[in-house]
C-alpha positions as CSV (number, residue, x, y, z in Angstrom):
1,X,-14.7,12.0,31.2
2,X,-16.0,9.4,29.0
3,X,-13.7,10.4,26.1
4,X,-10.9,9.6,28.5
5,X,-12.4,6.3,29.3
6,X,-12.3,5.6,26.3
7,X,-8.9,6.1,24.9
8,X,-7.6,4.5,28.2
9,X,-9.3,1.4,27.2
10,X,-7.8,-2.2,26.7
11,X,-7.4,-4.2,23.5
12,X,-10.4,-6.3,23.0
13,X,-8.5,-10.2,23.2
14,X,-10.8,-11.4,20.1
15,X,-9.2,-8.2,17.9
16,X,-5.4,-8.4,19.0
17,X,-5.7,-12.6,18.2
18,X,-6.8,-11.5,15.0
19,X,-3.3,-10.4,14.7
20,X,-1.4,-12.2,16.4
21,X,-2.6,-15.3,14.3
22,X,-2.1,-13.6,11.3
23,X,1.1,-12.8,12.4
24,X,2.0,-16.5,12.8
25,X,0.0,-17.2,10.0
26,X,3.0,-15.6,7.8
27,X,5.9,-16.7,9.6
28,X,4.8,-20.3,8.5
29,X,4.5,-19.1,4.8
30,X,7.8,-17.9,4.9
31,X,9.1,-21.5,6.0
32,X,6.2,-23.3,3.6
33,X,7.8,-21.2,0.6
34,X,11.4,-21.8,1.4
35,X,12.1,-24.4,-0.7
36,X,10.9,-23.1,-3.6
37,X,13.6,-22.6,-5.9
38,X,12.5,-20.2,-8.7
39,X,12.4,-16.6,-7.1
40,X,9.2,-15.3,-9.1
41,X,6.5,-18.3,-8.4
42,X,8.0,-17.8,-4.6
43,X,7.3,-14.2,-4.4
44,X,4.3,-14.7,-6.1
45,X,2.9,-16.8,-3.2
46,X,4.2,-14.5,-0.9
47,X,2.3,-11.3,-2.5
48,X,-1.2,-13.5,-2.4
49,X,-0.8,-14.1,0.9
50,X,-0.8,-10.8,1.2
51,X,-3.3,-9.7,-1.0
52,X,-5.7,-12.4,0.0
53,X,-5.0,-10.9,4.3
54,X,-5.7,-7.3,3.4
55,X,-8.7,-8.3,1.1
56,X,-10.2,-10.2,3.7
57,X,-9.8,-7.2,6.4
58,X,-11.4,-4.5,4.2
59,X,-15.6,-3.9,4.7
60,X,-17.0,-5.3,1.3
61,X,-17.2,-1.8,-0.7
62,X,-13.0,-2.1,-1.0
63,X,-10.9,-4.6,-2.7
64,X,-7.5,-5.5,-2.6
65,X,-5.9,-6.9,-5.8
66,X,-2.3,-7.2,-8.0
67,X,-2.6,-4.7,-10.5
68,X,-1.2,-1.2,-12.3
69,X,-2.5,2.0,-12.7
70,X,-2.7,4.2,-15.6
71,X,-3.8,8.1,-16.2
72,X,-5.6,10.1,-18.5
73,X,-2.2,10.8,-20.0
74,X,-1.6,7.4,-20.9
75,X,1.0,6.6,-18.1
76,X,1.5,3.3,-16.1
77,X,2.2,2.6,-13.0
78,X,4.8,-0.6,-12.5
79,X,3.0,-3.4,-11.5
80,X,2.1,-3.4,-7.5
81,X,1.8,-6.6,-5.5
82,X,-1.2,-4.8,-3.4
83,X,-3.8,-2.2,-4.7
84,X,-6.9,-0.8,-3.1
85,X,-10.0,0.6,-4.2
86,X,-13.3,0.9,-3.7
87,X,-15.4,-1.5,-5.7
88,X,-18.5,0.2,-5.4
89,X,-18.0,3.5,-6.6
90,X,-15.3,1.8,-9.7
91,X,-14.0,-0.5,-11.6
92,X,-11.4,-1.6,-13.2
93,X,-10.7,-0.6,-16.9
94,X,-9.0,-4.4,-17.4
95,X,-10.2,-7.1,-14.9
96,X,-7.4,-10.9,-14.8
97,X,-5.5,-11.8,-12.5
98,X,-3.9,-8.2,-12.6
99,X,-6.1,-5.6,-12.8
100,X,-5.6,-2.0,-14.3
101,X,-6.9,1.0,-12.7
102,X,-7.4,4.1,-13.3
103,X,-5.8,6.8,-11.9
104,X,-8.2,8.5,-10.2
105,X,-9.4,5.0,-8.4
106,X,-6.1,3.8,-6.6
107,X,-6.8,4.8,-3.0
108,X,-3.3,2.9,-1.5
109,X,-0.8,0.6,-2.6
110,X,1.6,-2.2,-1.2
111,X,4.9,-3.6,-2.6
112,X,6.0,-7.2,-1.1
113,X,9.4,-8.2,-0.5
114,X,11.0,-11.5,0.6
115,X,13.9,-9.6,1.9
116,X,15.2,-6.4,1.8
117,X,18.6,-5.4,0.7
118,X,20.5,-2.5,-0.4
119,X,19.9,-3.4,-3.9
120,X,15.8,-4.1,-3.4
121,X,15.5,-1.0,-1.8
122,X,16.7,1.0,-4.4
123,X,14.0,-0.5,-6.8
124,X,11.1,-0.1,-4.6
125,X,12.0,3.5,-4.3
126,X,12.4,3.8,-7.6
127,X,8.9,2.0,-8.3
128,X,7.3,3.8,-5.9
129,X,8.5,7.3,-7.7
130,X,7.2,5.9,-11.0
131,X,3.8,5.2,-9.3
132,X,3.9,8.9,-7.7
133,X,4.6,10.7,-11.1
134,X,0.8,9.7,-11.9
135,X,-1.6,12.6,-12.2
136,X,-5.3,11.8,-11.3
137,X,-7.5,14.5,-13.2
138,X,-4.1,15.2,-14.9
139,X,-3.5,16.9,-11.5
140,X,-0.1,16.3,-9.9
141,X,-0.5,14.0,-6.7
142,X,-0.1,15.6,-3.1
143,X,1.5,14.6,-0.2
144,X,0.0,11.6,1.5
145,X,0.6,13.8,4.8
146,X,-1.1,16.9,3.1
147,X,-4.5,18.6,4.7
148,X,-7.3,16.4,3.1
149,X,-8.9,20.0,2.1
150,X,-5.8,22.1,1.9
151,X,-6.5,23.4,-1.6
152,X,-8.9,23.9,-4.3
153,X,-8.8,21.7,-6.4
154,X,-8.2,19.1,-4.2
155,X,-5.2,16.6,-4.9
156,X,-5.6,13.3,-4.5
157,X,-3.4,11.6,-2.4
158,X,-1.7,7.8,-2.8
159,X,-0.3,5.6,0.7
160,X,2.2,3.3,-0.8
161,X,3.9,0.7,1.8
162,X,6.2,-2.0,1.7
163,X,5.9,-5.4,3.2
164,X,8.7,-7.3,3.4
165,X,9.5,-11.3,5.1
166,X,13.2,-10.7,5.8
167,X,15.8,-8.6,5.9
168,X,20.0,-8.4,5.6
169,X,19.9,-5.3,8.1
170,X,20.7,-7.3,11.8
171,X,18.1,-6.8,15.0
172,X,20.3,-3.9,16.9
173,X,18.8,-1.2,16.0
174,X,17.2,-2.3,12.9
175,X,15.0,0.8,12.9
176,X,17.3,3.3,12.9
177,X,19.6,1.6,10.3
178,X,16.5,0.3,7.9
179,X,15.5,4.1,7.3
180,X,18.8,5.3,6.8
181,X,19.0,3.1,4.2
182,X,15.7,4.1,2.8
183,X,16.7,7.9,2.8
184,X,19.8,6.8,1.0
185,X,17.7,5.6,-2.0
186,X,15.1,8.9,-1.6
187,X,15.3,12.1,-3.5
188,X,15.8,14.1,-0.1
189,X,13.7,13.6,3.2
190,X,10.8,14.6,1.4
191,X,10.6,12.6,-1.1
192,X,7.4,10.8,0.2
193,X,7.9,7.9,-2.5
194,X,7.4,5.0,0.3
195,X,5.3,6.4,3.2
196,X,5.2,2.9,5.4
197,X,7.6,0.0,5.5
198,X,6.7,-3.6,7.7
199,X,9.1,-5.9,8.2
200,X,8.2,-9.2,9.3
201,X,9.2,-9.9,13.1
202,X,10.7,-6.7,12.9
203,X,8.1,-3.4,13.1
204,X,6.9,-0.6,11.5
205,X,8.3,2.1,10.0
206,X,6.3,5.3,9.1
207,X,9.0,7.3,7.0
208,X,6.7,10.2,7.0
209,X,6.9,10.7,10.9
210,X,10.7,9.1,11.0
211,X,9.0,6.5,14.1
212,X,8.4,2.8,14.4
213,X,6.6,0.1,16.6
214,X,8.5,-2.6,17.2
215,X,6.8,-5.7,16.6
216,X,5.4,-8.1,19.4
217,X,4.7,-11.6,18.5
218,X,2.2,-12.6,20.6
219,X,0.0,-9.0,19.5
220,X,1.5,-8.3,16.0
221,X,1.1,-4.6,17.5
222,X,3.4,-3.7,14.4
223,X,0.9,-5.3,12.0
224,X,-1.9,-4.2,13.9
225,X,-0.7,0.0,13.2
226,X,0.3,-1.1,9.4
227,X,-3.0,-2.1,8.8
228,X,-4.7,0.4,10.6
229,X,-2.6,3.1,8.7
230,X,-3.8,1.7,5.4
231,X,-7.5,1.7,6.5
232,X,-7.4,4.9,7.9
233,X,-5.9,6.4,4.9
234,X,-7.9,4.9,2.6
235,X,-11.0,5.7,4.0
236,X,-10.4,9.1,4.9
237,X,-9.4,9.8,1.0
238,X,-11.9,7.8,-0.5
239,X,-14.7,10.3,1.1
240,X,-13.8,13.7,-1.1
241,X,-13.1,11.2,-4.1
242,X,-15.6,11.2,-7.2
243,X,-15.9,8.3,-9.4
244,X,-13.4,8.0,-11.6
245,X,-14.1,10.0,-15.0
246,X,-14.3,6.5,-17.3
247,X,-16.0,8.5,-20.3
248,X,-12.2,10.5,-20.8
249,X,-10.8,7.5,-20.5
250,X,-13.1,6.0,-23.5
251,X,-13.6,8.9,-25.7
252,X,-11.6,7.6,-28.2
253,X,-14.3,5.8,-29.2
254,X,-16.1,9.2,-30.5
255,X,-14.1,8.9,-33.7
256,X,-15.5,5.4,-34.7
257,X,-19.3,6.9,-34.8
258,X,-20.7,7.6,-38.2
259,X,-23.5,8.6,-39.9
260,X,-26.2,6.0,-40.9
């Protein structure tokens, strides 16, 4: 009886503001980075607003930063607008204003977009394929949707999303229209390459499921599940995760030892 209390509960007000001022909060980036002309310093600002929301949501032990990710096989990631990892049990192996991860520390990822078109699609599907050919433990990745103990070993899982301002797609039935253009630009329905996709104003779409919440401006209920969906993840994955294995990544080094 009191589970059932429970889930028929109400938002708390102080948690949906949260939202619904963040939600405002980027609508007036969006019009405070209009005017700037040059397309890479705006969508620069756009990804640290970003960064710097999702950072300041996470519990201390995570981090969200701009960076790539790279394998014991030597492989890179492109570069991602969001990654997350715990800051605790890693680091990274190259720490700017982009950082470098390894492999086996990326727990979820985010790609940002000022609008979404045919054409950026494609290239976000593309990236996100790149970033899912990594092999943590030079294992292959599994399925972000895959049992969390489904084999032994256990693969480790990315979430990759994509957050984006605008887009060309019009309001009737954006949804349905927005992922049909996303399976377009997949290898097959289960592909997995983008798992989430945000769209300003718009909703949610979790590609995995083929569903969406619509957004509501006044509760940024959209924004409110795309968070949640990258918490949730995250933490659930970042239990059955080790530290990443830094010695492999350094024993090169073994070769400039000698003998005194």
């Amino acid at each position: 009886m009191g589970r059932n209390r429970l889930n028929q509960g109400h938002a708390v007000p102080d948690f949906v503001d949260k939202f619904g001022t963040a939600l405002a909060y980027f609508s007036l980036k969006v019009r405070e980075t209009a005017n700037i002309k040059h397309a890479g310093a705006k969508g620069t600002e756009r990804e640290l607003n970003l960064v710097t929301f999702i950072d300041g949501l996470l519990p201390n032990s995570y981090q969200a930063r701009k960076g790539e990710v790279v394998d014991l096989k030597g492989r890179k990631s492109p570069q991602l607008d969001v990654v997350i990892f715990d800051a605790i049990k890693n680091f990274p192996l190259y720490s700017g204003e982009t950082v470098v991860l390894p492999a086996e520390a990326l727990l979820a990822s985010v790609e940002v977009k000022s609008r979404l078109s045919a054409t950026e699609v494609s290239t976000s599907q593309e990236a996100a394929r790149a970033l899912k050919t990594l092999e943590p433990m030079k294992r292959k990745l599994g399925s972000s949707t895959s049992p969390a103990f489904s084999s032994n070993p256990r693969p480790y899982r990315y979430l990759h999303g994509l957050f984006a301002y605008d887009t060309d797609v019009k309001e009737a039935n954006w949804a349905a229209t927005e992922l049909a253009r996303l399976e377009k630009h997949s290898h097959g329905p289960a592909d997995g390459a983008i798992d989430l996709v945000y769209v300003l104003k718009r909703g949610l779409i979790d590609t995995r499921s083929r569903s969406f919440i619509p957004e509501d401006e006044a509760t940024g209920q959209a924004l409110v599940a795309f968070w949640f969906a990258l918490y949730n993840f995250i933490d659930r994955e970042n239990r059955r995760r080790e530290r990443a294995p830094y010695f492999n990544y350094a024993n090169d080094l073994n070769r400039f030892w000698k003998k005194i």
